[in-house]
C-alpha positions as CSV (number, residue, x, y, z in Angstrom):
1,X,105.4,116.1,104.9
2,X,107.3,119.3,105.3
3,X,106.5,120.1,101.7
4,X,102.8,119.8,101.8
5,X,102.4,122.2,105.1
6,X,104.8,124.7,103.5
7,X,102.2,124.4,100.3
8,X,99.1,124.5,103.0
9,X,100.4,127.0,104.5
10,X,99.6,129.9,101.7
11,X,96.0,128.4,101.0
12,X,93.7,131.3,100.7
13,X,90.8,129.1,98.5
14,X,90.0,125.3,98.9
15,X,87.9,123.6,96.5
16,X,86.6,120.5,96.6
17,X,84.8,118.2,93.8
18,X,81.6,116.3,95.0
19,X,81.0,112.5,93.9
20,X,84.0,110.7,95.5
21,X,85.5,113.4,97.3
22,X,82.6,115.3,99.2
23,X,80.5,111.7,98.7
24,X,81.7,108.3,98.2
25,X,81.0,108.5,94.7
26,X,77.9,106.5,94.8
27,X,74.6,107.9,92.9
28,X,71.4,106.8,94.6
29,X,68.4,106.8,92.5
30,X,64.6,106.5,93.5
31,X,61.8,105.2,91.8
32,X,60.7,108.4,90.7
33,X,64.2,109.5,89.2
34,X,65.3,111.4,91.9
35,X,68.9,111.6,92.6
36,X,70.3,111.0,96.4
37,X,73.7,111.2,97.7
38,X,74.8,111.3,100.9
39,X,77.4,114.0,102.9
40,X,79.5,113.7,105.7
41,X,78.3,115.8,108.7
42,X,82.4,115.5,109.7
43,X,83.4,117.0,106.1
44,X,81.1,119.5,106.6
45,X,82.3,120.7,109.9
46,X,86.1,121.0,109.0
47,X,85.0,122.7,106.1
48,X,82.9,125.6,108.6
49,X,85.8,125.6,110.8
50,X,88.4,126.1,107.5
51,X,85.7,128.7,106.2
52,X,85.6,130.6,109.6
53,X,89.4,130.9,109.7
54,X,89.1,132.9,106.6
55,X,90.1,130.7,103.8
56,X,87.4,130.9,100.8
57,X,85.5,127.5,100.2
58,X,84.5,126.4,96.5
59,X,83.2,123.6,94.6
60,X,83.9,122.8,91.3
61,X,81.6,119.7,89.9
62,X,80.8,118.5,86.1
63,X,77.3,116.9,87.3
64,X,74.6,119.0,88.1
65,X,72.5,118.4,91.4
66,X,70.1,120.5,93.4
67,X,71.2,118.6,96.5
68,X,75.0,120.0,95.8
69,X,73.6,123.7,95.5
70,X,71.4,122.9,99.0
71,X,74.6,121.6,100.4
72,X,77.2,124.4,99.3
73,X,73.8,127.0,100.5
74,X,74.3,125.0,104.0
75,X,77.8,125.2,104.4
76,X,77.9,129.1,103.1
77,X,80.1,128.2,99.8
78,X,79.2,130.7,97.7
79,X,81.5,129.8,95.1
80,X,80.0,126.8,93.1
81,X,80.3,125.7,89.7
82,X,78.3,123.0,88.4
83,X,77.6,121.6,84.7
84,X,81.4,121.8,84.3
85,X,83.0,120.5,81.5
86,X,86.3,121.8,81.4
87,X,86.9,122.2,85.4
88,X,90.4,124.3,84.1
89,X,88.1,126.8,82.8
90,X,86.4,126.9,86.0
91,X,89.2,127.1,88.0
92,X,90.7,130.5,86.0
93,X,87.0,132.0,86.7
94,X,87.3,131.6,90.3
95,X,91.0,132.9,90.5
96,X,89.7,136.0,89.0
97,X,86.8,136.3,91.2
98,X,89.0,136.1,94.5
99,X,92.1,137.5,93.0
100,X,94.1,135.0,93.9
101,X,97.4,133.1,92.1
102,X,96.4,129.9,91.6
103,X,99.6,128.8,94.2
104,X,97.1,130.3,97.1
105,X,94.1,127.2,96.1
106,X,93.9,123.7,97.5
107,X,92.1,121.0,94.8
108,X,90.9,117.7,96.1
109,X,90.0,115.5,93.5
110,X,89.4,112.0,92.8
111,X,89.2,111.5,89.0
112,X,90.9,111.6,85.6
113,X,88.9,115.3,84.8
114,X,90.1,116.6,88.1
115,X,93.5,116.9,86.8
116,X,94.0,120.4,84.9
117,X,93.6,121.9,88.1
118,X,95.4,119.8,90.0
119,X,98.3,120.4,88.2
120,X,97.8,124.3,88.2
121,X,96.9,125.0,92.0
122,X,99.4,125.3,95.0
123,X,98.2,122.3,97.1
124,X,96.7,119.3,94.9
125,X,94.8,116.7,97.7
126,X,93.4,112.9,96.2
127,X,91.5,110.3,98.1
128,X,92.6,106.8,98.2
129,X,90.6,105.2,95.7
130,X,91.5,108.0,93.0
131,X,93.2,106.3,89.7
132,X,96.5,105.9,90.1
133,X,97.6,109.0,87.5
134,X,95.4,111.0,90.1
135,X,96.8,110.0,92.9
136,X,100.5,110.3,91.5
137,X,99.8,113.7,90.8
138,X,98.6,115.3,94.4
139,X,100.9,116.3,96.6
140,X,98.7,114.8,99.5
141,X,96.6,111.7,99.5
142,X,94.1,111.4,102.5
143,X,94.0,108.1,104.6
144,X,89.8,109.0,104.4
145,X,88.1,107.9,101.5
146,X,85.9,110.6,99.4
147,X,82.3,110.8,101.6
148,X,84.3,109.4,104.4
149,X,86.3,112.3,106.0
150,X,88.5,112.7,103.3
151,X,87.4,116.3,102.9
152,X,87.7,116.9,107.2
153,X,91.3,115.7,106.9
154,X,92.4,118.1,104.0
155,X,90.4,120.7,106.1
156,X,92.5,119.7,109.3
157,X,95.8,120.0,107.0
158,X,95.3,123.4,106.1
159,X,94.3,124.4,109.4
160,X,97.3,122.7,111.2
161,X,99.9,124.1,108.9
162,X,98.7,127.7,109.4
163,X,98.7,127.8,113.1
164,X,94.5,127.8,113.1
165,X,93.9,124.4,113.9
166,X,93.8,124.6,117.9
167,X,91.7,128.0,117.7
168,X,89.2,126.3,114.7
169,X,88.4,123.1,117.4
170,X,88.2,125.4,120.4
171,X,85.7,128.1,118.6
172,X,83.7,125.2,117.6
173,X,83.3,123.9,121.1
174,X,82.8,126.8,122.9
175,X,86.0,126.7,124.7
């Protein structure tokens, strides 16, 4: 475990995919051909608190969803990439855009096309359910499954391993 805080400790970016990491992967569908999903409150708080302790948030996704872009807008991610088809691609846009080594970014990821970029950044994170090629490659898998918490615990992680964990809980409840 030593290894993955030493990793966490030098994260300066986080990025997060959506379906099955930031959701449980399910697509809801109305009548009407609206699309649904659903976001943990939890996921979104340990994301504020990581935010507020100065390390950038991002999303990189390959679908496309208005309800991603009003969720990012909620949480303040500026940094979202949607429509992706090659998420490497979009992962060396958003290094040059925070001028950062790619060592300083957390990925979490729960797919085969989450990959590229979890082999390039510092700090690779998978949810449970991932494929097993997935999951073999990230350095940390969460006990939380994607939608779940998953994305609060890799938060947490970060937070713990650069001293900011105590101050992140105690700014958020007023103590």
């Amino acid at each position: 475990m030593q290894e993955i805080y030493d990793r966490a400790r030098n994260i300066r970016v986080a990025i997060f995919d959506v379906d099955g990491v930031l959701t449980d992967g399910t697509l809801y569908y109305a009548d009407s051909g609206e699309e649904m999903k659903a976001f943990n409150v939890q996921d979104g708080h340990g994301m504020r608190m990581l935010q507020d302790s100065g390390v950038a948030l991002a999303i990189i996704t390959s679908r496309t969803s208005r309800l991603v872009e009003a969720r990012a807008r909620n949480l303040g991610v500026e940094l979202l990439f949607q429509g992706v088809a090659e998420k490497s691609a979009a992962f060396r846009s958003l290094l040059d855009r925070c001028g950062v080594a790619p060592a300083a970014c957390a990925y979490t990821g729960d797919d085969l096309v989450d990959l590229p970029v979890m082999t390039q950044c510092g700090l690779a994170a998978s949810v449970p359910d991932a494929p097993a090629p997935v999951r073999r490659r990230a350095h940390y898998v969460t006990r939380a499954r994607g939608g779940q918490g998953a994305v609060r615990e890799v938060c947490e992680l970060i937070l713990y391993a650069q001293g900011r964990l105590a101050s992140g809980v105690a700014s958020v409840a007023g103590i």
